[in-house]
ZAVEX-966858 format. One record per residue: residue in three letters; z, x, y of N, C-alpha, C in turn. Coordinates in pm, whole numbers, plus 50000, padded with zeros to 5 digits. Layout:
REM residues N
ALAZXYZXYZXY
...
END
This chain:
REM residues 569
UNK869987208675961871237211175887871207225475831
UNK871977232075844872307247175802872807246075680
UNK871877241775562872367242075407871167244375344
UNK870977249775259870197251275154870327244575011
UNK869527230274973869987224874910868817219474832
UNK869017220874653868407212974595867687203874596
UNK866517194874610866517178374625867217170574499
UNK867417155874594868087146474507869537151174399
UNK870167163674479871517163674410872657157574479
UNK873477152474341874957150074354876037161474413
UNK876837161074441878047168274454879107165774324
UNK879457174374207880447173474162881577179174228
UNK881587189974263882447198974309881867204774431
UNK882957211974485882827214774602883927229774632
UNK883067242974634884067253074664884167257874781
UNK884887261674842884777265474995886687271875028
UNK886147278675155887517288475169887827301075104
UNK886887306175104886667320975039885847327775132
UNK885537340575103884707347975120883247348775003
UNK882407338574987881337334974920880317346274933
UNK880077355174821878807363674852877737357774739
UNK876497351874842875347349474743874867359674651
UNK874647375374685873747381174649871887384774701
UNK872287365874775870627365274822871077376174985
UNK870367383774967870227389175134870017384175240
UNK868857372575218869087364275354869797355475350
UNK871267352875280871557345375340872917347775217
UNK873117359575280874357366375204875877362875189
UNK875977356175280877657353575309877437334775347
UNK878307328675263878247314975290879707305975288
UNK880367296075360881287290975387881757279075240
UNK880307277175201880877266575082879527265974966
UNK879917262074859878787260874768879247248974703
UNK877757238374666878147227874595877667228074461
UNK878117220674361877837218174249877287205374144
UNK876307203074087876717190874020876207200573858
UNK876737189573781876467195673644876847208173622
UNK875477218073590875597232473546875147236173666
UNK874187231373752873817238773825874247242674011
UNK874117247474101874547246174195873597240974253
UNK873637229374419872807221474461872867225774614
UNK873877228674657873857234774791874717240974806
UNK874237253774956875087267974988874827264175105
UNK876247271375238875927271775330877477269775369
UNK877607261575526878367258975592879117245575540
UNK880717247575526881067236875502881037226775585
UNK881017224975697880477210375770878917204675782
UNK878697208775686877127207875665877227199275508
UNK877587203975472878207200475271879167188775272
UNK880597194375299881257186375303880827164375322
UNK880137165875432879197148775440878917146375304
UNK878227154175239877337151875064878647147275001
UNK879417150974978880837147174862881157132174889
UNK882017131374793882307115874802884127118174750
UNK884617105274721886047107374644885727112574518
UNK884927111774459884627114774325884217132274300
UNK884277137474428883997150574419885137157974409
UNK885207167774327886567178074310886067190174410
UNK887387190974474887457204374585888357211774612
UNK887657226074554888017234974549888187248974651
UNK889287249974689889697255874804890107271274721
UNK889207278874783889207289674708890617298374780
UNK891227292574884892307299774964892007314774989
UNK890997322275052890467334075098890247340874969
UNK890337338074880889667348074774888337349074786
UNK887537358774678886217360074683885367351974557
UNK884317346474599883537341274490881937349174522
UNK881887357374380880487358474363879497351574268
UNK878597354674281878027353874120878397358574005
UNK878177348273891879367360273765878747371173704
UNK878917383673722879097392273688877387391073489
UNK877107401273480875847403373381876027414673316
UNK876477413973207876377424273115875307429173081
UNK874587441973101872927442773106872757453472967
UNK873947456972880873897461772752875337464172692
UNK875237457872619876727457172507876637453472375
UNK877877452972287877817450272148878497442072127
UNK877887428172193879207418072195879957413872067
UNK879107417871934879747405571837880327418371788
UNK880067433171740880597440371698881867448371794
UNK881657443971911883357446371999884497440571994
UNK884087423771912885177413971889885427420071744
UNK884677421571633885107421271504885867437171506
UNK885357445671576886267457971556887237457971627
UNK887537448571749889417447071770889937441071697
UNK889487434071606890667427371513890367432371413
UNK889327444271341889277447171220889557463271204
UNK889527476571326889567484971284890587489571402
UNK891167497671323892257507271374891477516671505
UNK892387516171636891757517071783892367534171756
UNK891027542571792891887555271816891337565071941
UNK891407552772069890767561772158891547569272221
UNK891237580172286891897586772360892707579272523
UNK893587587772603893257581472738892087584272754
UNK892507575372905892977562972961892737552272890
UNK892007546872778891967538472734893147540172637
UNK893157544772520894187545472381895317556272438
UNK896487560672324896867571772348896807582372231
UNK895587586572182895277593072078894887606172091
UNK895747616372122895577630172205895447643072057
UNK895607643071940895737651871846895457647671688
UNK895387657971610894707649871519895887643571385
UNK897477649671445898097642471408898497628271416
UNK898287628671557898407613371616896707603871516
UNK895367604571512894587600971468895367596071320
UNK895867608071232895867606271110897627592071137
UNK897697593271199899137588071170898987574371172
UNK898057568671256897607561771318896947549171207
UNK895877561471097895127553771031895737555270866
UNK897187563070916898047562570816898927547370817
UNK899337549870889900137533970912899297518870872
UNK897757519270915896807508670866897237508270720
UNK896567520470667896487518570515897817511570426
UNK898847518770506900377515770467900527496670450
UNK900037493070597900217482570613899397472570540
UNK898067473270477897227463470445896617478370313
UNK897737477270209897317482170101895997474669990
UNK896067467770053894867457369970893137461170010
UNK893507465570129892007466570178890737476170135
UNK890227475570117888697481570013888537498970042
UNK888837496170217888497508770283889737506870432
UNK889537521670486890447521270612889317526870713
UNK889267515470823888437519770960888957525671025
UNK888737532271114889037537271284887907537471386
UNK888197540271436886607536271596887497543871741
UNK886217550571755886447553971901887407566371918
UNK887657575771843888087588071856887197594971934
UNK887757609071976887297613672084887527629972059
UNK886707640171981886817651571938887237658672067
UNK886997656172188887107668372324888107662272380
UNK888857653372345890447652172370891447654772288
UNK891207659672156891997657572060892177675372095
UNK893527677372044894157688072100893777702172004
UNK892847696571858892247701571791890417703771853
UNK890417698671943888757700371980887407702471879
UNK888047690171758886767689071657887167676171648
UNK886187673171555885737662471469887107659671314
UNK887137649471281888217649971157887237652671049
UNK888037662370941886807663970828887577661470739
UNK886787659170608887297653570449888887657070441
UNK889467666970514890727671270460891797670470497
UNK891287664670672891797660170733892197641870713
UNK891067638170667891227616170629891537619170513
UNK891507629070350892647626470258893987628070303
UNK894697630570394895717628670385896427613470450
UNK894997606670460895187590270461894927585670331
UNK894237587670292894317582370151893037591970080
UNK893317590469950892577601669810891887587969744
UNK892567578969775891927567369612890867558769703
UNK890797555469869890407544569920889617554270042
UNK888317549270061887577556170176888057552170255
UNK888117564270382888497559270514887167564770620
UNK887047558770699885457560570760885637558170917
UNK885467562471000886277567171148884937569071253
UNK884377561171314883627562871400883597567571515
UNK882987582471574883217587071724883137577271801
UNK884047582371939883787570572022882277566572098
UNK881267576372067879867572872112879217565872019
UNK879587562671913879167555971826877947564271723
UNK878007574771718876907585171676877307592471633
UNK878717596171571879167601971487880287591871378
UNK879777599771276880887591871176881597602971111
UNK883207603171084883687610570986884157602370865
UNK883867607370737884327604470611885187614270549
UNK886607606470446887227614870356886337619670218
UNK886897628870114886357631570036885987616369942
UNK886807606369918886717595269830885087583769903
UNK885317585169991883987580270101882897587870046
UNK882547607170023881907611470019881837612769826
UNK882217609369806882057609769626881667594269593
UNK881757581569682881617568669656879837568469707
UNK879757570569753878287576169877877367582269828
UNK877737591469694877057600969651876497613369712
UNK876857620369848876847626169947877247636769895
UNK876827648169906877147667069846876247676569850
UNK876387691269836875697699669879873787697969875
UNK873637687469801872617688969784871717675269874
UNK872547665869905872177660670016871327661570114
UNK869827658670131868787660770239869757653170379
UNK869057661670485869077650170588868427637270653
UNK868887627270686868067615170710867027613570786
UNK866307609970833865227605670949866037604171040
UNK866267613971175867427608771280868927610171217
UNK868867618671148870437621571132870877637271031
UNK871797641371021872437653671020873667652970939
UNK874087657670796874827661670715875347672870744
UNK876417671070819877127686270856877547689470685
UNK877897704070677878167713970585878367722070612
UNK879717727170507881057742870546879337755670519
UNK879867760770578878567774870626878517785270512
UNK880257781770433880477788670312879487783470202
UNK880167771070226880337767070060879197759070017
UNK878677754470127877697742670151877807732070106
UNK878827728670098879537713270099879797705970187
UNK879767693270185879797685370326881117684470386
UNK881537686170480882527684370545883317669370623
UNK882287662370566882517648970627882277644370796
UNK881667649970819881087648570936879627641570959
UNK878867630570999877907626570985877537617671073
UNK876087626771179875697629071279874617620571258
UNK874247615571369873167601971430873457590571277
UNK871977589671242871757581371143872477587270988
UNK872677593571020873487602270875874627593570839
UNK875187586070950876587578270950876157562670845
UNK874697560770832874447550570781874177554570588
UNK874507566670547874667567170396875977562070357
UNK877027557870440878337552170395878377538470463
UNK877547535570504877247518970513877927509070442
UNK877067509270315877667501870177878907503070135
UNK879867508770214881397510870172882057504770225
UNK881447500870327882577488170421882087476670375
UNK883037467370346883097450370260882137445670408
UNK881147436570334880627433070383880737420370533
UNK880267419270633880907411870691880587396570709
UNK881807388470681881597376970666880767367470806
UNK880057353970771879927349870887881657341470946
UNK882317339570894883557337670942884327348171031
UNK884317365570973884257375071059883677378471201
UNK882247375171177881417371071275881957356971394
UNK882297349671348883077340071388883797342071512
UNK884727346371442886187354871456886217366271585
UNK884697373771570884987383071651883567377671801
UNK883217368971788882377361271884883657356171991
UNK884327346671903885847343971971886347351172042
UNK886677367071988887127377372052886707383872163
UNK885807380172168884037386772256884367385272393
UNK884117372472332884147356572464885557359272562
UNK886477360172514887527364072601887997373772604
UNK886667390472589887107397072661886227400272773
UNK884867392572731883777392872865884487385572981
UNK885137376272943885277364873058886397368473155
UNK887257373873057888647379673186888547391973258
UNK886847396273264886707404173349885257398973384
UNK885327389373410884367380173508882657378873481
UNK882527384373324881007382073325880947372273222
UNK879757363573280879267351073257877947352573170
UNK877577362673127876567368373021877087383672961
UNK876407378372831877287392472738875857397772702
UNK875867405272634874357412572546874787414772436
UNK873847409272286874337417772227872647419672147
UNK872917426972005871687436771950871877433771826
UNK871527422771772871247422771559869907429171544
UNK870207432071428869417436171331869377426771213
UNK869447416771239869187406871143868767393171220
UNK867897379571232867347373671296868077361071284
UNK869067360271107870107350071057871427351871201
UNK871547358171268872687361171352871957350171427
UNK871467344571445871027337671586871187328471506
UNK871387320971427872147309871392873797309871363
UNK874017318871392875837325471391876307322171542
UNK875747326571623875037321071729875427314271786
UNK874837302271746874667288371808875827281771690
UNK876407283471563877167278571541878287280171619
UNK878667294271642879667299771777879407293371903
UNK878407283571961878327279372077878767265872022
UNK878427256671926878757244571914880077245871876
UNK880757254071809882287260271803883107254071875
UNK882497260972013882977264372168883997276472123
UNK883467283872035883737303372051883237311172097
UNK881697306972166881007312872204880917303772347
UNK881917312072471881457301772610881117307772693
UNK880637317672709879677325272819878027328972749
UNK877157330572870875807331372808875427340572728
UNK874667344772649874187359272549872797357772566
UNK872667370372582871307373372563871237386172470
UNK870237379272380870387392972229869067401772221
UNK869327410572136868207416972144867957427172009
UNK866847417271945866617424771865866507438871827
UNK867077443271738866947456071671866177463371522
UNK864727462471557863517464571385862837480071462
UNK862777486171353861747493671348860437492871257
UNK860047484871239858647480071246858177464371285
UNK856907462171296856047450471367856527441671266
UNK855967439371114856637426971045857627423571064
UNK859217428871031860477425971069860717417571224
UNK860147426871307859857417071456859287405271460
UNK858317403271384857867390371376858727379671273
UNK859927387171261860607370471226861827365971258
UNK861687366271433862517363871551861807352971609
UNK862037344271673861927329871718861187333371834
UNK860887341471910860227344172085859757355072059
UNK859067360372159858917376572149858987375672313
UNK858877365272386859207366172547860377365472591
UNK860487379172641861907378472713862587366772833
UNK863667360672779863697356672891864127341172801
UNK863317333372704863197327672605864397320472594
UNK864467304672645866107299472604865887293172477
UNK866537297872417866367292572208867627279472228
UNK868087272572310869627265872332869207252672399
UNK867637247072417866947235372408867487234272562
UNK867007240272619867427241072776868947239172854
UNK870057244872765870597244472773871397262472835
UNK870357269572860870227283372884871447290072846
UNK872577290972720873177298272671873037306872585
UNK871737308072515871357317172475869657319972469
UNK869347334672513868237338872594867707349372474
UNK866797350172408866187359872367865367370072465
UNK865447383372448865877393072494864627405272481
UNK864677420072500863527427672465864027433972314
UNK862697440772222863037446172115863987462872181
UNK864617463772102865467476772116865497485772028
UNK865137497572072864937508271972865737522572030
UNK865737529671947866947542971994866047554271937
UNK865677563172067865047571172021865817587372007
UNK867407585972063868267599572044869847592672052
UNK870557601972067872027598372006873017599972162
UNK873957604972143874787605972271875527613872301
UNK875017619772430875717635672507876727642472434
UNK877847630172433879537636772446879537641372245
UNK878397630272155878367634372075877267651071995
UNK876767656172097876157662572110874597657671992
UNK874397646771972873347642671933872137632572012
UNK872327632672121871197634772271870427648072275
UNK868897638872294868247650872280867597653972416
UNK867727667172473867237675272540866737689272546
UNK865917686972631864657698572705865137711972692
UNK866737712472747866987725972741868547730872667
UNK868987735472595870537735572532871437729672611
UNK872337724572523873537724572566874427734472634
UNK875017733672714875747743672761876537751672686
UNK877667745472614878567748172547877867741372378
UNK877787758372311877257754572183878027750572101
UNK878337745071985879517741271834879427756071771
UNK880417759571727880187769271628879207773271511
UNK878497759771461877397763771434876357766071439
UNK876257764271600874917764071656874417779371733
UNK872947782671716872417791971751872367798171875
UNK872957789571971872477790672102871537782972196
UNK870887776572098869367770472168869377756672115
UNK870537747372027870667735572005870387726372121
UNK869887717872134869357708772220869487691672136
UNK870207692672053870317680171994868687676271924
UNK868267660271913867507660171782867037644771836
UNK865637643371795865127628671774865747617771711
UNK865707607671703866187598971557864617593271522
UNK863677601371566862617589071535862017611171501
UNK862137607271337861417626971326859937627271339
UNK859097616571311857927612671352857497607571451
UNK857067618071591857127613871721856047596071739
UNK854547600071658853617593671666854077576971591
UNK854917579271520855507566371461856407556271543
UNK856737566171614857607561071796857167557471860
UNK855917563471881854557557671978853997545771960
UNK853807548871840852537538271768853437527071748
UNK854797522171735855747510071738855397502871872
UNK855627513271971855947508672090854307500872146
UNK853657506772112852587500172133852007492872074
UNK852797488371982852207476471870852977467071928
UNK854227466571995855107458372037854527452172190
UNK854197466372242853627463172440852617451972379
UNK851507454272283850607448672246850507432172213
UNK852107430272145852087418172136853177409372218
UNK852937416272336853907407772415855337409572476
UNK855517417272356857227422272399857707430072512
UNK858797429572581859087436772618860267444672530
UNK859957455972589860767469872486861827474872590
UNK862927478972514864397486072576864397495972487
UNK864337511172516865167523372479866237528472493
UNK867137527272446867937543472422867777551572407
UNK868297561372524867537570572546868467580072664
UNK869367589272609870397592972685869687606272711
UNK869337618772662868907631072722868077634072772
UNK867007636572829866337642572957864757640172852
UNK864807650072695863667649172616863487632672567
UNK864827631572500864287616472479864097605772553
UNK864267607472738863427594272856862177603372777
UNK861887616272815860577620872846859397608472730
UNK860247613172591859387606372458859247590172499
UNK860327585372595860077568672592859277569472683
UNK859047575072813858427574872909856467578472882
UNK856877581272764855577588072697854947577872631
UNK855767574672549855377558972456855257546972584
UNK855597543272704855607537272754853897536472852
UNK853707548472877852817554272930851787553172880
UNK851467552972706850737553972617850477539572600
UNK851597531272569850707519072538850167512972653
UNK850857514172775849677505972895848547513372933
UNK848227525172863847017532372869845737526072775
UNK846867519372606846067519172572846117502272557
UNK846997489772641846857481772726847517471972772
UNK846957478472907847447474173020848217458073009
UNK849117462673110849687443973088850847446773207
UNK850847435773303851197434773426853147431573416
UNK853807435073484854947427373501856057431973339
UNK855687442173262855997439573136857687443573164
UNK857837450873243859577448273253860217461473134
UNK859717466473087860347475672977861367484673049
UNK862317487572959863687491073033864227506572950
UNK865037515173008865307528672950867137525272923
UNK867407524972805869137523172807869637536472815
UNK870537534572854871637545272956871097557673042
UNK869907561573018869187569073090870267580873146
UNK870727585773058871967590173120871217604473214
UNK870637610873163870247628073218869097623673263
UNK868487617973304867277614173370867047621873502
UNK866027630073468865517642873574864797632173739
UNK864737643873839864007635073952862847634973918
UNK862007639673855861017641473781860617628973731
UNK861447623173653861037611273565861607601573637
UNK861967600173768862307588473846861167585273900
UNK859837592373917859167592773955858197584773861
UNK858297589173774857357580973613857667574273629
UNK858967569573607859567554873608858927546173690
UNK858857550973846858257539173922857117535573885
UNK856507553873893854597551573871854577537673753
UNK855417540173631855237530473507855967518673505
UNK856747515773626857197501873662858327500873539
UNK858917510873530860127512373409861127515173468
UNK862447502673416863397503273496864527510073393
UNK865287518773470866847521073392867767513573422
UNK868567512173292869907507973272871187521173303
UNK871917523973359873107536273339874357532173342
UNK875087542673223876007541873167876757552273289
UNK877097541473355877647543673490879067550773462
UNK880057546273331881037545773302881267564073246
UNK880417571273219880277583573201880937590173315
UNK880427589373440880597596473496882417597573522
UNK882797584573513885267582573514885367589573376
UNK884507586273248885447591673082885017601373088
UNK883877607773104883237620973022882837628573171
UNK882907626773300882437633673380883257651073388
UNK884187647173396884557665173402884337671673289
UNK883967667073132883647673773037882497679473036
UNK881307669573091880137668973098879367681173213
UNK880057682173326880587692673391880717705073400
UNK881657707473289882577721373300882457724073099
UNK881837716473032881287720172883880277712472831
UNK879547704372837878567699572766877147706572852
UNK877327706272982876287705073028875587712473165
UNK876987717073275877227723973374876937714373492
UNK877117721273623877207712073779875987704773803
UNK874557710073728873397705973807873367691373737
UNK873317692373591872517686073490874307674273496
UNK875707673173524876117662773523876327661373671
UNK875947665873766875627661573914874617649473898
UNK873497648173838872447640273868872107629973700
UNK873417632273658873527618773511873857607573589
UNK873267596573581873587581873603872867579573767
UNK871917585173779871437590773938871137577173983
UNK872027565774014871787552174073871107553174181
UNK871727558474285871047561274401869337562674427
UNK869067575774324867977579074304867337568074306
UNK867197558674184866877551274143866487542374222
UNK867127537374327866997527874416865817532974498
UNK866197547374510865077556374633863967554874574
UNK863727556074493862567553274402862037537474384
UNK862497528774450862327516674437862017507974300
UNK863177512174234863577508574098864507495574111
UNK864547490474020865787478674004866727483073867
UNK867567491473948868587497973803869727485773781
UNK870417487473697871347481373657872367492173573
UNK873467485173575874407496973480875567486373392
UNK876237494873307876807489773173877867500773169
UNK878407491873017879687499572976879197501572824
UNK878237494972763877577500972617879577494172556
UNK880097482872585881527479672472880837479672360
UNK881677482272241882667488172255883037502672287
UNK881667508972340882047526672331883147527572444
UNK883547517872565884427520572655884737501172660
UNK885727502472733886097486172730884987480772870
UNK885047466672824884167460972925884837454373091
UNK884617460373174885257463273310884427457873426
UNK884157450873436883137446173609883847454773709
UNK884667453873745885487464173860885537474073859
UNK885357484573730885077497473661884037500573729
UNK882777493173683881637493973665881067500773875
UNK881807484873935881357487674046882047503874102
UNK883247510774090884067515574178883507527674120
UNK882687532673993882217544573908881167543474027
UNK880297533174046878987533874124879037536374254
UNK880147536074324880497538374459881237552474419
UNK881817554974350882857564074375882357577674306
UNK882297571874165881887588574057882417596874020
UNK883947589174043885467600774098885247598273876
UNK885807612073839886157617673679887747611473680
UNK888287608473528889127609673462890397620173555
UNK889477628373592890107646473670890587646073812
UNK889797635673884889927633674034888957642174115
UNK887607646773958886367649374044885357642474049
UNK884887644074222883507635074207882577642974166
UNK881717634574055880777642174007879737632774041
UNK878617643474147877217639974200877387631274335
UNK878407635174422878077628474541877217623674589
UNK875987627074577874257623374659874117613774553
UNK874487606174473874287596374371875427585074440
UNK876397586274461876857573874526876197565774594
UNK876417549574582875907538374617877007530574732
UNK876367520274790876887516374848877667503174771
UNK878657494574819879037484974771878087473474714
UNK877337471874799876117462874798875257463874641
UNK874677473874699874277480974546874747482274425
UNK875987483074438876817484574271877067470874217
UNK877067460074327877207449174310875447444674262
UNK874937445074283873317441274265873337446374097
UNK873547456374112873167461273935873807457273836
UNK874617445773873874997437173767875797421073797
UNK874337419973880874297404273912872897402173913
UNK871727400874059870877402174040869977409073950
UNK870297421573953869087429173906869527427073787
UNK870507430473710870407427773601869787411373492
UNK869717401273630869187389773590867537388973549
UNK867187396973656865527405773705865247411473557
UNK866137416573520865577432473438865177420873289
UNK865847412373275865467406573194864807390973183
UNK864157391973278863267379073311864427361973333
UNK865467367973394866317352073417866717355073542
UNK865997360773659865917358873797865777346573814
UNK865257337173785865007321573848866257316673801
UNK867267317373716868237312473698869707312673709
UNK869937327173731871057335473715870737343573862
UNK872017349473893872007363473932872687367174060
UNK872537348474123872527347174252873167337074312
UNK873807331674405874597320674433873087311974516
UNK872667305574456871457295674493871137284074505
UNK870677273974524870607262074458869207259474352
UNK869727253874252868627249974156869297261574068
UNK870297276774020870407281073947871937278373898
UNK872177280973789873097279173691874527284073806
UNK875577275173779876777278673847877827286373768
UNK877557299673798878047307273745879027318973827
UNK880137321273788881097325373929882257331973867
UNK882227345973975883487350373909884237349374033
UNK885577350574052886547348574166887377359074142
UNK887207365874250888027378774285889097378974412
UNK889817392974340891457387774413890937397074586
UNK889637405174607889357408074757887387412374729
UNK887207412274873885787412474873885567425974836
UNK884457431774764884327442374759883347451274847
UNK883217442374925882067448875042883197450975167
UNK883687442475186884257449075240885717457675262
UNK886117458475113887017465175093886327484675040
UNK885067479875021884317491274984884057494575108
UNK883327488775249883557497675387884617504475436
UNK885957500675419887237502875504887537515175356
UNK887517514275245888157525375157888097523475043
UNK886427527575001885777526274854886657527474774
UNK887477537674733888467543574643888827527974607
UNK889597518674700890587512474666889477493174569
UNK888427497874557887767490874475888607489874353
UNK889137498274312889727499874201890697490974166
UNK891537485274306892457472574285892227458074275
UNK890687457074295890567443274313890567435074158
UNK890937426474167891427422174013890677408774018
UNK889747404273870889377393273825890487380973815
UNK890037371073888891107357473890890537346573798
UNK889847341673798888777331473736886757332073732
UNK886837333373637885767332973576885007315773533
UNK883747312973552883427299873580881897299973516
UNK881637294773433880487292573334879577281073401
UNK878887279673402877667258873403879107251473506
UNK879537258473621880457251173655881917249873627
UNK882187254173488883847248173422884347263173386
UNK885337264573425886487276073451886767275873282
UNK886007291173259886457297873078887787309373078
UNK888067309373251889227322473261889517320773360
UNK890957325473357891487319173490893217328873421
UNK893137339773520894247346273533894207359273648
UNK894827373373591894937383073665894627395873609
UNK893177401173575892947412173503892587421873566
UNK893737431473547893357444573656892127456973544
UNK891807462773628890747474173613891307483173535
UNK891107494673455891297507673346891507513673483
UNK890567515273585890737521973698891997521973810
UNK892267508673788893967505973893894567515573886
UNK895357525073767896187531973789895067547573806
UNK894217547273804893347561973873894267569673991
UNK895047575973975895617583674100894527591274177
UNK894627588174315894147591574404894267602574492
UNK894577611274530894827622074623893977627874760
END
């Protein structure tokens, strides 16, 4: 019999009449897949399957659409992407927002305040200084003219810059005399030496305490929000990153909810060994959900630099295009100012088991993770440990090479190359150094298992994005940036199904259309393999239909791509 099948399974369901891509290579393309429970029990030919069913089996005629595996978020901010669409004023630029000037910004977070005069403080998120028709940052004098009596506090869209009004910076205690933080930067007028409200890496965390604290009902609220925006673009696992260990009972109240209906896998966020030790696993991979695999504990996560577009990524050699206050030779900055304290974490962590994830966007800061990585299996060894580089964005051929030697895989913020590629380009950085950001390809050549992301909320969360950036690389502009980095369909699809299942130890369960793993499925409106042979570009149209969890449909509509309307030429 030409099926591949579980022992001793039922048939609940029965899908067939599609274009079925396993993922598994040998045995890539299949006519029907069966189901019982959560898990799937057999793949293959429907006259092979079909015998197994009974009347009691539901069948599902996919009518030529595509069914893959669902889709893996391999780094995001799931709970803080839900609570900031319903809690802070959106001020991104296109293609996402329409926030082009810094009148439009202020007007924007003028109207909030107007509207919800009650509120403690006024948010914004996701502005974008190199679109705004002013080509800065908003400073103190710019957010009083949102309000004088009530802080307003405005997060870049990389998440690594914060601007504050003067009432923020007098509540804060923040002024000329202000040190800078460990990993962060108090901008100040050159005159006067007063702060300007600008506040770079960790600097953004002295106005912390000004935002009302967030409820677990908030939390709630924006899990809810999460959940359906992972799902209507077809991924069946989210990621997200506390810094607190009480969230994992927020958690699972959100799963018994049923607010929480796609899988998570979280991942702690401590900078030191005690704090880590009072998390429930330290093995990745870890179902805390009594085998019920909806929620997976994850690797520790640490950030060792900031991000390109915010010019707080640190690298080897300047920036191209300096800020006005910079010397010429700015190269951005650590967040960890004690290199050996970076080290010595990471190897207290390799030591006890963990696997470790960096952030780590500029060229110096892979070098420092690649260093710490290097260092603790020097000082010991441990097989299979899986440690991962987040967004790896400038990653030299140089260190693709480490990577393998050190069995260290990257994550890339694939999504750079459609928002920020022609900036990155033609001012942050020049042709060589954003030719070879997000170097997937490489990666593969190197016999790596990359995966890639959208880092939500810094860009919205897109499966179709994700793949058509990895094939294509086409900018915001209608330039491709780094041709010799394009992937094939195959590939863009792998880095966030399989491999991303791999990267975090739930290959045996996820990743893949199999039997014995979790039935998990997104349904698409065309194949992307082979709509990616006949005319990659047009990846961009294929649209999420239904999304399918342990079997039972959490989405079920028509969600087109940020990319659909990409004009083509």
């Amino acid at each position: 019999m030409a099926v591949s099948a579980a022992a001793h399974a039922q048939v609940d369901k029965l899908y067939y009449g599609s274009n079925i891509v396993t993922m598994n290579e040998e045995n890539l393309f299949v006519e029907a897949v069966a189901v019982e429970g959560d898990r799937i029990t057999h793949v293959g030919r429907l006259a092979d399957i079909k015998p197994l069913t009974d009347d009691s089996t539901k069948r599902i005629d996919l009518e030529g659409k595509t069914m893959l595996p669902g889709f893996i978020d391999p780094h995001g901010h799931f709970v803080s992407a839900g609570t900031s669409a319903l809690q802070q004023v959106d001020l991104n630029p296109p293609p996402i927002g329409n926030v082009t000037s810094m009148d439009d910004l202020i007007a924007k977070l003028t109207d909030e305040a107007e509207a919800d005069s009650e509120s403690e403080v006024i948010r914004g998120a996701r502005y974008d200084d190199t679109l705004l028709d002013e080509n800065r940052h908003p400073t103190r004098e710019d957010l009083d003219q949102v309000s004088t009596s009530r802080p307003v506090i405005v997060k870049h869209i990389s998440g690594h810059v914060t601007a504050v009004n003067s009432k923020a910076l007098e509540m804060a205690d923040i002024s000329a005399d202000t040190a800078d933080p460990d990993g962060g930067r108090v901008a100040k007028d050159g005159e006067t030496g007063e702060p300007t409200g600008v506040l770079e890496g960790n600097a953004g965390q002295l106005v912390s305490d000004l935002t009302p604290e967030t409820t677990k009902e908030d939390r709630l609220a924006g899990i809810r929000k999460a959940s359906e925006m992972w799902t209507a673009h077809g991924f069946t696992t989210a990621n997200d990153q506390p810094s607190d260990p009480d969230m994992i009972d927020v958690y699972k109240e959100a799963l018994n909810d049923e607010d929480l209906f796609l899988r998570l896998t979280y991942w702690p966020r401590e900078t030191n060994i005690e704090d880590a030790r009072a998390y429930p696993a330290v093995e990745s991979g870890t179902d805390i959900t009594a085998g019920n695999n909806m929620i997976h504990h994850g690797p520790m996560k640490l950030v060792i630099d900031g991000s390109p577009q915010g010019y707080t990524a640190h690298f080897s050699q300047p920036y191209k295009t300096q800020r006005p206050q910079d010397d010429g030779s700015y190269r951005g900055f650590p967040y960890w100012d004690d290199r050996d304290d970076f080290l010595d974490f990471v190897e207290a962590l390799h030591r006890e088991g963990w696997q470790v994830t960096v952030h780590s966007n500029g060229d110096q800061g892979i070098q420092n993770t690649l260093d710490a990585f290097a260092a603790a299996q020097l000082a010991a060894p441990r097989e299979d440990a899986r440690h991962t580089i987040q967004h790896s964005q400038f990653t030299r051929p140089d260190q693709l090479n480490q990577m393998a030697a050190l069995d260290v895989h990257p994550d890339f913020f694939i999504g750079h190359t459609f928002y920020w590629g022609d900036r990155h380009k033609n001012v942050f950085f020049g042709e060589s150094r954003a030719n070879h950001m997000s170097p997937l390809k490489g990666a593969y050549e190197h016999g790596l298992t990359p995966t890639t992301h959208t880092d939500t909320p810094v860009v919205p969360i897109d499966g179709v994005q994700m793949l058509w950036s990895s094939v294509n690389r086409m900018s915001t502009g209608g330039d491709i940036i780094g041709e010799d980095q394009q992937v094939a369909p195959l590939e863009a699809l792998k880095a966030i199904t399989i491999n991303a299942a791999w990267q975090y130890f739930q290959e045996d369960i996820k990743g893949s259309i199999e039997p014995g793993k979790l039935a998990d499925f997104v349904v698409l409106s065309d194949n992307p393999l082979s709509i990616g042979h006949l005319d990659p570009m047009k990846i961009k149209d294929i649209k999420v239909l239904e999304t399918i969890v342990g079997g039972e449909t959490v989405f079920e509509g028509e969600t087109e791509s940020i990319v659909a309307e990409q004009p083509i030429e």
